[in-house]
N, C-alpha and C positions, 0 to 999 in steps of 0.2 A: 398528509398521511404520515405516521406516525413507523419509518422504519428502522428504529434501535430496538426496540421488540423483539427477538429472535421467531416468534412465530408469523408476527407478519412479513419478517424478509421472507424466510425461507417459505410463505405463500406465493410470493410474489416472482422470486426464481423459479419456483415450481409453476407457478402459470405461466413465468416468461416461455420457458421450456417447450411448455404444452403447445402453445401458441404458435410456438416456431416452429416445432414437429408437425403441429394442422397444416402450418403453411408449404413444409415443403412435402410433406403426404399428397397433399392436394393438388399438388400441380404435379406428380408423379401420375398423380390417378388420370389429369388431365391428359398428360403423356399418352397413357394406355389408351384413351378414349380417343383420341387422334387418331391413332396408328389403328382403331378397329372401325376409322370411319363415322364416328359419333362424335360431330364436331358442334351440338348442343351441348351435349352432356361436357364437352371436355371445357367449353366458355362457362358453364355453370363451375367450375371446379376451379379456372383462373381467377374468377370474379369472387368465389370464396377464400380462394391462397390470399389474394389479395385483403378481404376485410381482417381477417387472419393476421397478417404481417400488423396492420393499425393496432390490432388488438395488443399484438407481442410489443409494437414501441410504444403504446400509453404504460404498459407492465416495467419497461427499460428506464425510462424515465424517470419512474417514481424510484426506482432502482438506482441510477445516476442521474440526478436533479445538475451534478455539476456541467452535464453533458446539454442541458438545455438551453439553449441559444433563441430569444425572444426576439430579439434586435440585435442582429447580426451589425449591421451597419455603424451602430452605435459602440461593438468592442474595439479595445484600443488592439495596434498590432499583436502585443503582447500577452493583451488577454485571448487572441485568437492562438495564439502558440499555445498556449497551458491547454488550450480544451482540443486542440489536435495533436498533442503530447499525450493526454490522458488517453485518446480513442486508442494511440498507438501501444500506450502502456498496457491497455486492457487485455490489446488484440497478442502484444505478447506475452502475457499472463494465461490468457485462453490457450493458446498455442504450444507455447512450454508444458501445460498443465497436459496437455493431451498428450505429448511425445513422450516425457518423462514418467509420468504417473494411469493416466486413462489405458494407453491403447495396450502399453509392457504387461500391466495386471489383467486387461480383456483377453490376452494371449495367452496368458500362464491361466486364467481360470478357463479358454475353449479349451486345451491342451488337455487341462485337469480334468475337465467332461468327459473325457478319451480316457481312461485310466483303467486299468484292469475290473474295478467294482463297476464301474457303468458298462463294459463289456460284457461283465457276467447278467448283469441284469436286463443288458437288450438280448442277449441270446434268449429268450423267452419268446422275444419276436425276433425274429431274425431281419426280415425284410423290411421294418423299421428301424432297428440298430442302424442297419448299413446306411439305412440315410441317413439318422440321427450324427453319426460319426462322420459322414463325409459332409455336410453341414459345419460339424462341429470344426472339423478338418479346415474349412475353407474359410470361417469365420479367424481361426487364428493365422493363418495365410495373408486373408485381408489385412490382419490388426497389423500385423507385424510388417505388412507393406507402408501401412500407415503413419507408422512413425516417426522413418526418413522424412516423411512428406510435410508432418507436421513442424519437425525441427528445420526444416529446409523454411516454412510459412514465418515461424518466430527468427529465424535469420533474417529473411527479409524485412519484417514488421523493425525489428533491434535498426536494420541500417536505416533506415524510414524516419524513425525516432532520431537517431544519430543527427541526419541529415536536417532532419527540422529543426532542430536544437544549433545548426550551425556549425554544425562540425568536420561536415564536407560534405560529400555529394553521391548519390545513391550510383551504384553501379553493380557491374557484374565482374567474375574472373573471367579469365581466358578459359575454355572448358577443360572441364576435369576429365586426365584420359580416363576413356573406358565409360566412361557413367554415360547415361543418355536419360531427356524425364518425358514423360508425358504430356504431350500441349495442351489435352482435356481433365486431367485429374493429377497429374505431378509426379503419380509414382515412377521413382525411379529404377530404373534396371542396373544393376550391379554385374557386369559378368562372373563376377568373384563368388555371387551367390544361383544368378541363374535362372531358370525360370523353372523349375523340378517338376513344376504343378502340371506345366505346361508340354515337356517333355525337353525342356530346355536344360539341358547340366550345367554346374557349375564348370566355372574357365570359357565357356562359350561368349565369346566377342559379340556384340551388338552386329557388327557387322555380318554375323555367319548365324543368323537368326533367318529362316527363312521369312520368303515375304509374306505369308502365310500368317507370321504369326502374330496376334492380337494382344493388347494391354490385357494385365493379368486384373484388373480391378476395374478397367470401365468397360475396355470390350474393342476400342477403337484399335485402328490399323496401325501396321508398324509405323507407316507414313509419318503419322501424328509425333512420332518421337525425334525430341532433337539434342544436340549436345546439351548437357547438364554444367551450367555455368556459378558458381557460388556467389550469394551478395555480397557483397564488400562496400565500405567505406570508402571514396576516392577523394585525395587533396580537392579542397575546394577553391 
C-alpha cells in the first residue's frame, strides 16, 4: 500500500484512531455490563474490543512497515535496538505531543466554552446551562490534570530510550517532597495546587487529606496513592 499519498495516510490514522477508540469503548461497555450482571452481553463486548485491537494493528503496520518483525530470531542484536528505539521514540512523540500541544489547548478551548457568550446563551435554558458548564468545568479540570501525567509518561519513555541506547540504566529519584501520584491513572497531586474541585485547598499536605478522599480523575482511594518518584538516568 501505497502511504506517501497524503490521503491515504491520513485514512489510515483516521481508522487507526477509530479502531482503537472501538476498542477501548467496548471494553468500557463491557465494564458496565459486568457490574449490571450481564455477563453474556459483557463476553460479547471483550471478544469484540478484541477483533477491534487486530483491526487497529493491521492499520499500525501499514503505518510503520519499519515496526514489523517477520523473523524475529533472524535480527541481528542491533537490528533489535533500532526497532525498540523506534517504539520508544514514537511512544515519546505521542506523549510530548499530548502534554505540550493536545491536553494545554483542550483546557483553554473547555474554559473558552465557559465564557460570558455561552452563559448568555444557556440562560435560555437554565437547567442545562448549569450542566453544560459544570461538564465544561470538569472536562478542563481533567485536561489540566492530564498533563503532569503525560510529561511525567515521555519522561519515563526518554529514560527507557536512554537506557536502551546504553547510556545507563532506568531508575527513579528519591521522592519529590510533597507530590504523591496515583497507582491506577498517575495523576498527580500537588499540595501547591490542591484538590479545589474536591474541596481540598491549595497548601493542603497529602498527608492532612482526609481518608475520605478519592483520586480526582479515576475515582480510587487515597490508599492507591504513593510517593511521586521522578525517572532518571542511573550510571550504568
Amino acid at each position: 500500500m501505497d502511504i506517501s499519498k497524503p490521503g491515504t495516510l491520513a485514512n489510515l490514522e483516521a481508522a487507526f484512531g477509530g479502531e482503537s477508540m472501538a476498542n477501548r469503548k467496548y471494553l468500557f461497555f463491557a465494564d458496565v455490563a459486568k457490574q449490571l450482571g450481564n455477563s453474556e452481553l459483557a463476553r460479547l463486548f471483550r471478544d469484540t474490543a478484541a477483533q477491534e485491537t487486530e483491526h487497529a494493528f493491521a492499520h499500525f503496520r501499514l503505518l510503520h512497515p519499519e515496526l514489523v518483525v517477520a523473523d524475529p530470531a533472524a535480527l541481528s542484536e542491533e537490528a533489535r535496538q533500532q526497532v525498540l528505539s523506534r517504539c520508544l521514540e514514537l511512544a515519546v512523540e505521542g506523549e510530548t505531543y499530548e502534554y505540550t500541544t493536545m491536553y494545554p489547548e483542550f483546557a483553554a478551548q473547555a474554559h473558552a466554552d465557559c465564557d460570558d457568550g455561552a452563559v448568555a446563551e444557556f440562560t435560555e435554558q437554565i437547567a442545562e446551562s448549569e450542566q453544560h458548564a459544570g461538564l465544561f468545568r470538569q472536562a478542563a479540570s481533567n485536561f489540566g490534570r492530564l498533563t503532569p501525567i503525560e510529561h511525567h509518561h515521555a519522561d519515563r519513555y526518554s529514560v527507557a530510550l536512554e537506557a536502551l541506547q546504553g547510556q545507563g540504566a532506568a531508575g527513579e529519584s528519591e521522592p519529590v517532597a510533597g507530590l504523591w501520584v496515583c497507582k491506577v491513572c498517575a495523576v498527580i497531586y500537588d499540595p501547591a495546587l490542591g484538590d479545589p474541585d474536591s474541596g481540598i485547598v491549595a497548601g493542603t499536605p497529602f498527608e492532612a487529606i482526609p481518608d475520605s478522599w478519592v483520586c480526582p480523575l479515576c475515582g480510587t482511594r487515597k490508599a492507591n496513592f504513593i510517593p511521586y518518584r521522578q525517572p532518571v538516568l542511573l550510571p550504568a
